[in-house]
N, CA, C and O atoms as a CHARMM CRD file, in Angstrom:
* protein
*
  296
    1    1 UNK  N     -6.10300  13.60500  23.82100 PROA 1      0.00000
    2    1 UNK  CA    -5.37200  12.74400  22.89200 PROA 1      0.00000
    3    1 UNK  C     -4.92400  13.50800  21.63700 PROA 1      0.00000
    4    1 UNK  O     -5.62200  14.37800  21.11600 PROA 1      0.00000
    5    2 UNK  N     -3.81000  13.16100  21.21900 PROA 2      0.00000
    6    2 UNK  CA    -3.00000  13.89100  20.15000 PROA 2      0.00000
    7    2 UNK  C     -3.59600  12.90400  18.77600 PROA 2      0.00000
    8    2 UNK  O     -3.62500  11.67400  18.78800 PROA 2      0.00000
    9    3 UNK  N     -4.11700  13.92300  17.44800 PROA 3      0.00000
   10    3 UNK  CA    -4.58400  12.69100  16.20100 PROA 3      0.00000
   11    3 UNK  C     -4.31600  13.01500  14.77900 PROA 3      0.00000
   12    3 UNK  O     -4.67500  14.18200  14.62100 PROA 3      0.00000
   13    4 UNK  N     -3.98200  12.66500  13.97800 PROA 4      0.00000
   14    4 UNK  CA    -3.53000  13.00400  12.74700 PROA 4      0.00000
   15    4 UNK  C     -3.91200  14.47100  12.26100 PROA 4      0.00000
   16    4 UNK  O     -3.38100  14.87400  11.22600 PROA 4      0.00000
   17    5 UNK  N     -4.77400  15.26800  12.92300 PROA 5      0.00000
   18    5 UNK  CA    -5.12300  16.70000  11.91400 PROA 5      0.00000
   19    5 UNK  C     -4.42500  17.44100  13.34500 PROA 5      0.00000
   20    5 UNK  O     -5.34500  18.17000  13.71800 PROA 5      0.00000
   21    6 UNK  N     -3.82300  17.53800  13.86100 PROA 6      0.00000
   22    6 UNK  CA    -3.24800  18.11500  15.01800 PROA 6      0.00000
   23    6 UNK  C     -1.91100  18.92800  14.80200 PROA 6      0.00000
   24    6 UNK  O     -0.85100  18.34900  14.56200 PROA 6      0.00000
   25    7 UNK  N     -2.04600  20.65400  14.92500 PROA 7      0.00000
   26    7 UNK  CA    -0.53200  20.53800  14.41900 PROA 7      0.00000
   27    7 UNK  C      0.64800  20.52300  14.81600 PROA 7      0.00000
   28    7 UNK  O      0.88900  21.52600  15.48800 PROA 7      0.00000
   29    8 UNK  N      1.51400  19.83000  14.70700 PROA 8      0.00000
   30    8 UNK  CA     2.52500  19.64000  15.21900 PROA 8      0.00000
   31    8 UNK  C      3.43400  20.82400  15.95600 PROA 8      0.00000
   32    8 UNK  O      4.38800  20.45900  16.64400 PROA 8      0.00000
   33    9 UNK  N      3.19700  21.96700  15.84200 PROA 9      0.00000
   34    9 UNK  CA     3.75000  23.28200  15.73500 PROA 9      0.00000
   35    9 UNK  C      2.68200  23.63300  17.54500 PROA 9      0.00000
   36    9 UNK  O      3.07700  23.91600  18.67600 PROA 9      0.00000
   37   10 UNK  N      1.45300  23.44100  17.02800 PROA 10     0.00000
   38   10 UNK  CA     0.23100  23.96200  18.34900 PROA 10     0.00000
   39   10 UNK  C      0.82100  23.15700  19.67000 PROA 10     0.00000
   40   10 UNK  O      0.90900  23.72900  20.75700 PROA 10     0.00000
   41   11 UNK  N      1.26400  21.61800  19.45600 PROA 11     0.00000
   42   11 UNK  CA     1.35000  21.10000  20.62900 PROA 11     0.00000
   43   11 UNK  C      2.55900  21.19900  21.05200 PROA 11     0.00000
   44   11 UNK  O      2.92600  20.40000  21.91300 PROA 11     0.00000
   45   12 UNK  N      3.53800  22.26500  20.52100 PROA 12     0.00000
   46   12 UNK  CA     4.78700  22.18300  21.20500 PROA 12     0.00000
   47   12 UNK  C      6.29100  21.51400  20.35400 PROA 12     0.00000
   48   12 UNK  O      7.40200  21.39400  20.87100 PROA 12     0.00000
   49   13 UNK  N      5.94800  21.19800  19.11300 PROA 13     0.00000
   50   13 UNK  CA     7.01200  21.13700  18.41400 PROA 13     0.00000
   51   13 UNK  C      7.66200  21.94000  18.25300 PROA 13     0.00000
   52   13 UNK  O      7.42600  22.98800  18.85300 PROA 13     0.00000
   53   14 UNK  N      8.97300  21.84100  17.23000 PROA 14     0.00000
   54   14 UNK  CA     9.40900  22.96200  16.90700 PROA 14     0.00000
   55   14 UNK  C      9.79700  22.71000  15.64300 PROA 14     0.00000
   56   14 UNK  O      9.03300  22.22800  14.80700 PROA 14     0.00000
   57   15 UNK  N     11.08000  23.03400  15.40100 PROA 15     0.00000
   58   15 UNK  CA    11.66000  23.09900  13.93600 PROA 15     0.00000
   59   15 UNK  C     12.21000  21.93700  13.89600 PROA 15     0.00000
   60   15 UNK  O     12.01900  20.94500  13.19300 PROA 15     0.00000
   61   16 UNK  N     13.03100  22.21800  14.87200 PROA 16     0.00000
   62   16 UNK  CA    14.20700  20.39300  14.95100 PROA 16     0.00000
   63   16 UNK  C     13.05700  19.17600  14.97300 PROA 16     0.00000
   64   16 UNK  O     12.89800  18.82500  13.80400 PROA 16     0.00000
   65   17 UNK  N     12.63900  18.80000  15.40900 PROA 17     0.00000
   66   17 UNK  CA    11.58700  17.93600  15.76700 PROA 17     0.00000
   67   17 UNK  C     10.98300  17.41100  14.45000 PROA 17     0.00000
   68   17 UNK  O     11.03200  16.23300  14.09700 PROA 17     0.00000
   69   18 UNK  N     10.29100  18.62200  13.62500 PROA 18     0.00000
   70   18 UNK  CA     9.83900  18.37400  12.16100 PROA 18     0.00000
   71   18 UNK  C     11.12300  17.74300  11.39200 PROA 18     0.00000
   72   18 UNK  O     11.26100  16.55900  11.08600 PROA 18     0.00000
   73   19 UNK  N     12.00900  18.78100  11.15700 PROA 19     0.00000
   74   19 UNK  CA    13.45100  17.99900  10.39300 PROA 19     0.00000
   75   19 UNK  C     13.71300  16.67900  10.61700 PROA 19     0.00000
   76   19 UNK  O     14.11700  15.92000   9.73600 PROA 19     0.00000
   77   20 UNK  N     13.45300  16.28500  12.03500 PROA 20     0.00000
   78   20 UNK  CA    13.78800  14.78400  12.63100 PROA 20     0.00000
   79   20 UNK  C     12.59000  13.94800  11.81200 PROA 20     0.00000
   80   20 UNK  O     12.90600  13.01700  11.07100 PROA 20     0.00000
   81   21 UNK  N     11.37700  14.29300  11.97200 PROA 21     0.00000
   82   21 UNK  CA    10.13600  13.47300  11.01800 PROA 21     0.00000
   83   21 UNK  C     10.08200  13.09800   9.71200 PROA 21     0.00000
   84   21 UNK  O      9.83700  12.02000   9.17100 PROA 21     0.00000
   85   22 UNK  N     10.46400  14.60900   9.14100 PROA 22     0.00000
   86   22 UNK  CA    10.85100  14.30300   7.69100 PROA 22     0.00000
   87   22 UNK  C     12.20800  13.48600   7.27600 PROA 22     0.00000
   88   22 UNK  O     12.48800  13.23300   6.10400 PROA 22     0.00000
   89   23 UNK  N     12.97600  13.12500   8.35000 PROA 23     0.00000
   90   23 UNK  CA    14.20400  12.25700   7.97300 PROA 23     0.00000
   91   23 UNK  C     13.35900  10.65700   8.18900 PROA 23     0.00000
   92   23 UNK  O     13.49700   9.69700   7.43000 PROA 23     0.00000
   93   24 UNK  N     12.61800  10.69400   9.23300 PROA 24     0.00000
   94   24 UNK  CA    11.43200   9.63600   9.31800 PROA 24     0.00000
   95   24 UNK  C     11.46000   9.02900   8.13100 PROA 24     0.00000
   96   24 UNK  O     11.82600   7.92200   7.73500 PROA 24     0.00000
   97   25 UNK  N     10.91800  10.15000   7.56100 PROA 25     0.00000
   98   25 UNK  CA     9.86100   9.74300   6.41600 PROA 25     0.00000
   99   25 UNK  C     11.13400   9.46300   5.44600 PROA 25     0.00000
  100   25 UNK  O     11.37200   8.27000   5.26100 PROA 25     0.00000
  101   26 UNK  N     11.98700  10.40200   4.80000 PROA 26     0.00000
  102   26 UNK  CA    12.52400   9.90900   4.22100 PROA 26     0.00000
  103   26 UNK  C     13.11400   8.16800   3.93800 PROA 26     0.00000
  104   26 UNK  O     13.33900   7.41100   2.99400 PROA 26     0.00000
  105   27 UNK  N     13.16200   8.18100   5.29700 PROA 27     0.00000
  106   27 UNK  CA    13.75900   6.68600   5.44900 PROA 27     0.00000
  107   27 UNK  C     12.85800   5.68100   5.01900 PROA 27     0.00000
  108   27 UNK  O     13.08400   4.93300   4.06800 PROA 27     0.00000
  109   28 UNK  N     11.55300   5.65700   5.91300 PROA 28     0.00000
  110   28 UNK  CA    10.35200   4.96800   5.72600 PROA 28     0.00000
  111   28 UNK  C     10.00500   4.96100   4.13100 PROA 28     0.00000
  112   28 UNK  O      9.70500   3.91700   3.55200 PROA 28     0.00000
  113   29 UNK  N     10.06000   5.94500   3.62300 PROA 29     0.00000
  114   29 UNK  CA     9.27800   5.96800   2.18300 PROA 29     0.00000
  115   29 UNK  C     10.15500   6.38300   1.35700 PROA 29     0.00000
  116   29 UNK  O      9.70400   6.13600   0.23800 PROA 29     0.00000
  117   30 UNK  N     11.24000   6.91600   1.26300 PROA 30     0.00000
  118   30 UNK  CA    12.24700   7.03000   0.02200 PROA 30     0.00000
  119   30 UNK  C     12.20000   8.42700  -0.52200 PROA 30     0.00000
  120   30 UNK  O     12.81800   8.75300  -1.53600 PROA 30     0.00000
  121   31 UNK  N     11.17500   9.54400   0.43400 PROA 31     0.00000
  122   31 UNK  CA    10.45800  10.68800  -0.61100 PROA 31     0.00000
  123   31 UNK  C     11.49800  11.62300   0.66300 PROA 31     0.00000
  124   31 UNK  O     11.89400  11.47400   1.81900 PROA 31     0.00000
  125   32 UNK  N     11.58900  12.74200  -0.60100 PROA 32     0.00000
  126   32 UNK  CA    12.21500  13.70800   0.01800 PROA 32     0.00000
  127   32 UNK  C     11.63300  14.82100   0.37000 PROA 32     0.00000
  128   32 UNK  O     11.79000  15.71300  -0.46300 PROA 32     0.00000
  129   33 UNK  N     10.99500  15.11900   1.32700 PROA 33     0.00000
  130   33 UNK  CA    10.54600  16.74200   1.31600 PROA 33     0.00000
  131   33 UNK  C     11.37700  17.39300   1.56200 PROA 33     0.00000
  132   33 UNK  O     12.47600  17.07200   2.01400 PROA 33     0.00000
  133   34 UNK  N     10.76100  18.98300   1.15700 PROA 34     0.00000
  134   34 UNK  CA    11.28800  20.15400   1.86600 PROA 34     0.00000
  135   34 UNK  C     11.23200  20.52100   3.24900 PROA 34     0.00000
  136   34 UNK  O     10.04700  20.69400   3.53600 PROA 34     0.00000
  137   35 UNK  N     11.65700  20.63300   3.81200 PROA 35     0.00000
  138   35 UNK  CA    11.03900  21.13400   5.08600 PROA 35     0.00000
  139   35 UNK  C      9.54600  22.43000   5.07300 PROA 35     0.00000
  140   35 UNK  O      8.41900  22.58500   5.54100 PROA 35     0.00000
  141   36 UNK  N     10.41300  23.00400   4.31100 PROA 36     0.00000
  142   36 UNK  CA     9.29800  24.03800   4.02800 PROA 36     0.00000
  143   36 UNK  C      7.88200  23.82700   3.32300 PROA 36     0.00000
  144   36 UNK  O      7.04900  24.68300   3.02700 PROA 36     0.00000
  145   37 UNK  N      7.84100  22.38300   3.13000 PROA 37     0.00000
  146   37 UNK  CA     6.09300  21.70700   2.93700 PROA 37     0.00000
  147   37 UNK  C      5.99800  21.44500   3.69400 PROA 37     0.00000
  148   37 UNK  O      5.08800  22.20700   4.02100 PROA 37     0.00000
  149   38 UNK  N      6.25400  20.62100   4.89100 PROA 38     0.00000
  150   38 UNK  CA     5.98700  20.15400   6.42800 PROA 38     0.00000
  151   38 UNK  C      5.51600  21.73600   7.03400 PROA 38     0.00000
  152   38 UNK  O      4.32300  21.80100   7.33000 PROA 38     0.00000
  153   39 UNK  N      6.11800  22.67800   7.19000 PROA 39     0.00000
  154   39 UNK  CA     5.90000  24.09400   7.85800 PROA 39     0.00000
  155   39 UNK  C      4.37400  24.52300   7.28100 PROA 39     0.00000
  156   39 UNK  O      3.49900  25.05800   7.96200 PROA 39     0.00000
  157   40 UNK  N      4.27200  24.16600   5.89400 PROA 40     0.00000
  158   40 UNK  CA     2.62800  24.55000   5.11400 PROA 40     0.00000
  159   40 UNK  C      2.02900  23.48000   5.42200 PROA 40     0.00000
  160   40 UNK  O      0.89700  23.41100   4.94200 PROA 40     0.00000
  161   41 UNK  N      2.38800  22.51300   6.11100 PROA 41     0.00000
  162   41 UNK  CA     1.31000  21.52900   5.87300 PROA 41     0.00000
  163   41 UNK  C      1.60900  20.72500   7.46800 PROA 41     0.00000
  164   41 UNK  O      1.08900  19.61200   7.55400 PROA 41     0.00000
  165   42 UNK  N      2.04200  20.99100   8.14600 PROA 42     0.00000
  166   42 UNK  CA     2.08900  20.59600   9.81200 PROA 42     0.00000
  167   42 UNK  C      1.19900  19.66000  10.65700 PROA 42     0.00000
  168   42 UNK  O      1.42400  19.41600  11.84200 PROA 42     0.00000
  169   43 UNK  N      0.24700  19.19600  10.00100 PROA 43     0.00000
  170   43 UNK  CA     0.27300  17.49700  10.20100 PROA 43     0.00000
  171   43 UNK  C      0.17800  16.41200   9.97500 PROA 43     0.00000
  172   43 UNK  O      0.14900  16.22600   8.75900 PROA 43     0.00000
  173   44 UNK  N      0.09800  15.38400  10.64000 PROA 44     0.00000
  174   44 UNK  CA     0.47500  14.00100  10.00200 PROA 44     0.00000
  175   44 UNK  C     -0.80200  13.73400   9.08300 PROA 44     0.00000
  176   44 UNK  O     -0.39400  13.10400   8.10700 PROA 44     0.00000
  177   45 UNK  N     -1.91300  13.90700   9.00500 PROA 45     0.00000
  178   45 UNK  CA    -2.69400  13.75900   7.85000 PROA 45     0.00000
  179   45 UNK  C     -2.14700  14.53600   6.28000 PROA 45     0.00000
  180   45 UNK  O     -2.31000  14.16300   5.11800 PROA 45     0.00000
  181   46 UNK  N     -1.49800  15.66100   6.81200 PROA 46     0.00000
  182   46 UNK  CA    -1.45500  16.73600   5.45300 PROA 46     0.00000
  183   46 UNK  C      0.15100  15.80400   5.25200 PROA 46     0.00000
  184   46 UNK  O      0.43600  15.61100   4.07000 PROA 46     0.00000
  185   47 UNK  N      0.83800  15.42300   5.95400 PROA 47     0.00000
  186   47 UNK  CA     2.59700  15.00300   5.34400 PROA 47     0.00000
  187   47 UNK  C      1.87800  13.68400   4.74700 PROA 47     0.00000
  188   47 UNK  O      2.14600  13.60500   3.54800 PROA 47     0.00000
  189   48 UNK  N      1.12700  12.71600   5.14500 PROA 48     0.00000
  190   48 UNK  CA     1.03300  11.91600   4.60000 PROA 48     0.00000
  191   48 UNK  C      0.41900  11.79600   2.88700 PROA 48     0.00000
  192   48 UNK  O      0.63700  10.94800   2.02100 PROA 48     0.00000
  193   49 UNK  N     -0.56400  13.25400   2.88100 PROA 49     0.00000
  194   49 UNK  CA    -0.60800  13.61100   1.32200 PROA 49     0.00000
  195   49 UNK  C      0.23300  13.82000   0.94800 PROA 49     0.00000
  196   49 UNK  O      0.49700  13.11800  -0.02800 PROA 49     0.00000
  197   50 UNK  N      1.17400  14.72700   1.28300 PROA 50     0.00000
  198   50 UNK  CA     2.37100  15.31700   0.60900 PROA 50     0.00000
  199   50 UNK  C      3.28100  14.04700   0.54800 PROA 50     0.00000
  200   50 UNK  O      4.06900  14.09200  -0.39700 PROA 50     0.00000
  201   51 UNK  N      3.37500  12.80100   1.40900 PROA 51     0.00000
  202   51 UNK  CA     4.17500  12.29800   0.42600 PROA 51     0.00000
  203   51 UNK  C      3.55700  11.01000  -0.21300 PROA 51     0.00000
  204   51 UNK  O      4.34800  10.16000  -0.62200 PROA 51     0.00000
  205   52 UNK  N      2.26700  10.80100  -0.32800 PROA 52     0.00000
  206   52 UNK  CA     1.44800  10.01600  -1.00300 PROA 52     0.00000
  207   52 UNK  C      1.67900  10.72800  -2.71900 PROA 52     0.00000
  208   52 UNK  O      1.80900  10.22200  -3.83300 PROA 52     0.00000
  209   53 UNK  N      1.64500  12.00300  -2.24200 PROA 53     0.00000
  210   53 UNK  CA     1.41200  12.77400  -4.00400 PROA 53     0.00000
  211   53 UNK  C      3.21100  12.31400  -4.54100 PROA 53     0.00000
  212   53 UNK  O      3.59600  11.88900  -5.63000 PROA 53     0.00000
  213   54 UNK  N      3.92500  12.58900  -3.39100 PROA 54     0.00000
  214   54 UNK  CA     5.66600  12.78600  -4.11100 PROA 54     0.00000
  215   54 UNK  C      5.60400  10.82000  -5.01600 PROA 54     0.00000
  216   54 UNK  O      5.94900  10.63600  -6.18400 PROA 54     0.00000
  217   55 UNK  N      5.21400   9.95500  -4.29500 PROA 55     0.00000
  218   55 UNK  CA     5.36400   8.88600  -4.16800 PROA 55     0.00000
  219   55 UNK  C      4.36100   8.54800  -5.94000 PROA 55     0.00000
  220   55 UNK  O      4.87800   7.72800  -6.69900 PROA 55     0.00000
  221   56 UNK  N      3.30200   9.09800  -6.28800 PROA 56     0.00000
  222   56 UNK  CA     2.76500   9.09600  -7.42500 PROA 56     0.00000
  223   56 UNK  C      3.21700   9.73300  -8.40700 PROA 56     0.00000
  224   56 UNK  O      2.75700   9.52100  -9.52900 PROA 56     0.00000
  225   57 UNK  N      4.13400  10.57500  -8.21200 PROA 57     0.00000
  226   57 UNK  CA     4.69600  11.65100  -9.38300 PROA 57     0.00000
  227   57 UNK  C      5.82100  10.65300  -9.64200 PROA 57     0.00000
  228   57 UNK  O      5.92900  10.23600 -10.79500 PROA 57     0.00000
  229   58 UNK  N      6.59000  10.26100  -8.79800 PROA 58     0.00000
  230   58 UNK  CA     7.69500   9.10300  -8.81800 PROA 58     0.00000
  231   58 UNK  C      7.26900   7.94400  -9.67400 PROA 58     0.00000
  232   58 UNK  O      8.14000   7.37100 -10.32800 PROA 58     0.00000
  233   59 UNK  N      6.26100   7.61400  -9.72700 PROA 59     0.00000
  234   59 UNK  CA     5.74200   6.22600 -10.55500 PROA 59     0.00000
  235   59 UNK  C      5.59500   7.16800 -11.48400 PROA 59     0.00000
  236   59 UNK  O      6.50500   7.12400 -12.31200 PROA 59     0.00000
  237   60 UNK  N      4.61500   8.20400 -11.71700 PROA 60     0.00000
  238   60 UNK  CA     4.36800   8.27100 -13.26200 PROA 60     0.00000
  239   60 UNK  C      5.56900   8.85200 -14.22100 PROA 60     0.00000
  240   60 UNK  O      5.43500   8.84600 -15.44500 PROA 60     0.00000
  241   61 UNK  N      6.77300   9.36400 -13.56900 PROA 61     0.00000
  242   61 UNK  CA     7.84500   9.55600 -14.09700 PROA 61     0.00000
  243   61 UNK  C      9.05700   8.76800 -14.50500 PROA 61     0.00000
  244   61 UNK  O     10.04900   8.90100 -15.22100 PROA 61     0.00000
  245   62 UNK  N      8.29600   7.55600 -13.41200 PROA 62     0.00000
  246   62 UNK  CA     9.17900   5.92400 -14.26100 PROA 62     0.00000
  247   62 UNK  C      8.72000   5.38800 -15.51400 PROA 62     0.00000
  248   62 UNK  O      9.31200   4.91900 -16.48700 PROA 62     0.00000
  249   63 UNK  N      7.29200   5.61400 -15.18600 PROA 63     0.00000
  250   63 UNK  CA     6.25600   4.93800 -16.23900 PROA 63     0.00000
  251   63 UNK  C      6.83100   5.66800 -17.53500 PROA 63     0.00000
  252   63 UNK  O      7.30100   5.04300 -18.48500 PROA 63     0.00000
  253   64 UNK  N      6.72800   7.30900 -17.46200 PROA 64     0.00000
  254   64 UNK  CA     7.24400   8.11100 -19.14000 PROA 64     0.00000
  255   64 UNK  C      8.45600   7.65100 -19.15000 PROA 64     0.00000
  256   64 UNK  O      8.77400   7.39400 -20.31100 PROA 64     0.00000
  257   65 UNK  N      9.67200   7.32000 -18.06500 PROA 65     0.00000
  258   65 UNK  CA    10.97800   7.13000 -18.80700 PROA 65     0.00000
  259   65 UNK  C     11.19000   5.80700 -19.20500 PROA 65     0.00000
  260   65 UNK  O     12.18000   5.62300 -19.91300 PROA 65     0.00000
  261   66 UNK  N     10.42100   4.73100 -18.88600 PROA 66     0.00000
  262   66 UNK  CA     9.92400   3.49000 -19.70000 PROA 66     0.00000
  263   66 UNK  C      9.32300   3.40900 -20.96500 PROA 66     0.00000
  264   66 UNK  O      9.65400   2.62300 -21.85300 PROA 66     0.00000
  265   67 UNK  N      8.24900   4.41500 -21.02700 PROA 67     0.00000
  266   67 UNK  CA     7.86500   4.49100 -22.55100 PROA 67     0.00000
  267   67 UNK  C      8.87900   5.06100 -23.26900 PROA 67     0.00000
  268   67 UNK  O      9.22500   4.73500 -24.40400 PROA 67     0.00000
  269   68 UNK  N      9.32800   5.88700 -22.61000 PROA 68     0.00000
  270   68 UNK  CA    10.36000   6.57500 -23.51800 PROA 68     0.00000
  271   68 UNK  C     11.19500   5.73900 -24.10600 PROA 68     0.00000
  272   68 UNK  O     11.29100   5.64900 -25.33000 PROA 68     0.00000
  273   69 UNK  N     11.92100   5.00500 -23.21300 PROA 69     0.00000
  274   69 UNK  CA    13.05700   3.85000 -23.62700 PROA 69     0.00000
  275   69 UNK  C     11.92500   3.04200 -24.43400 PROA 69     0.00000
  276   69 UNK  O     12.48800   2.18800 -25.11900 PROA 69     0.00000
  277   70 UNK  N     10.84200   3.01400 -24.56000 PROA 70     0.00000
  278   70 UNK  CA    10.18300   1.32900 -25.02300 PROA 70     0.00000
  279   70 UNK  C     10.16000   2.25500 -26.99100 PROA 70     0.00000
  280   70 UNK  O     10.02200   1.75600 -28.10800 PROA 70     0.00000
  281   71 UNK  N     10.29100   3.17500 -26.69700 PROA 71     0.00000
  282   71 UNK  CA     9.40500   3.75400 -28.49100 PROA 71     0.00000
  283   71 UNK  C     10.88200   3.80200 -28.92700 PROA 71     0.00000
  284   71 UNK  O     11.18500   3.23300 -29.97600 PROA 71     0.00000
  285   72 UNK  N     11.92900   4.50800 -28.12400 PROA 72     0.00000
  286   72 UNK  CA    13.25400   4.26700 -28.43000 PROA 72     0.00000
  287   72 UNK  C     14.33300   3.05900 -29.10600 PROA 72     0.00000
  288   72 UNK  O     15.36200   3.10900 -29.78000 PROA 72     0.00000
  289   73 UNK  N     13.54800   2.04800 -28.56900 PROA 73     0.00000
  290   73 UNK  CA    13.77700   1.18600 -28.66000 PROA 73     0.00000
  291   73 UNK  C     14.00000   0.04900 -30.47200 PROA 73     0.00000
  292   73 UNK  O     12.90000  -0.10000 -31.00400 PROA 73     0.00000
  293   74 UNK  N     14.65900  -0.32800 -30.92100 PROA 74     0.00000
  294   74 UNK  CA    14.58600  -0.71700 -32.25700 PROA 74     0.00000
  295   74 UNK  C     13.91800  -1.93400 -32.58200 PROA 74     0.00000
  296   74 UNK  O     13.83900  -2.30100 -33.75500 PROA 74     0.00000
């Protein structure tokens, strides 16, 4: 059986295949990787950090451009 720490690369993926996942994901979650983090990080446990982390940097960079506008603010 194939399971989340498995790498995608060992069982016969390739390049195209990853590109196709990360368009996955893009879609599914809005986050953009590189390809070249999928290649360092080749399976579905490690992409799902990588875009758990993209997905938290995204909030806390709404959050500062909210404060920003809120102190800005008159």
């Amino acid at each position: 059986p194939v399971g989340v720490h498995d790498n995608l690369f060992e069982l016969g993926g390739d390049s195209l295949l990853a590109i196709r996942l990360l368009a996955r994901v893009r879609k599914a979650y809005g986050v953009e990787l590189h390809p070249a983090a999928f290649f360092k990080a080749p399976t579905i446990a490690e992409l799902a950090t990588l875009v758990e982390l993209r997905l938290i940097e995204d909030i806390e960079r709404e959050a500062q451009t909210a404060e920003t506008a809120e102190d800005s603010a008159p």
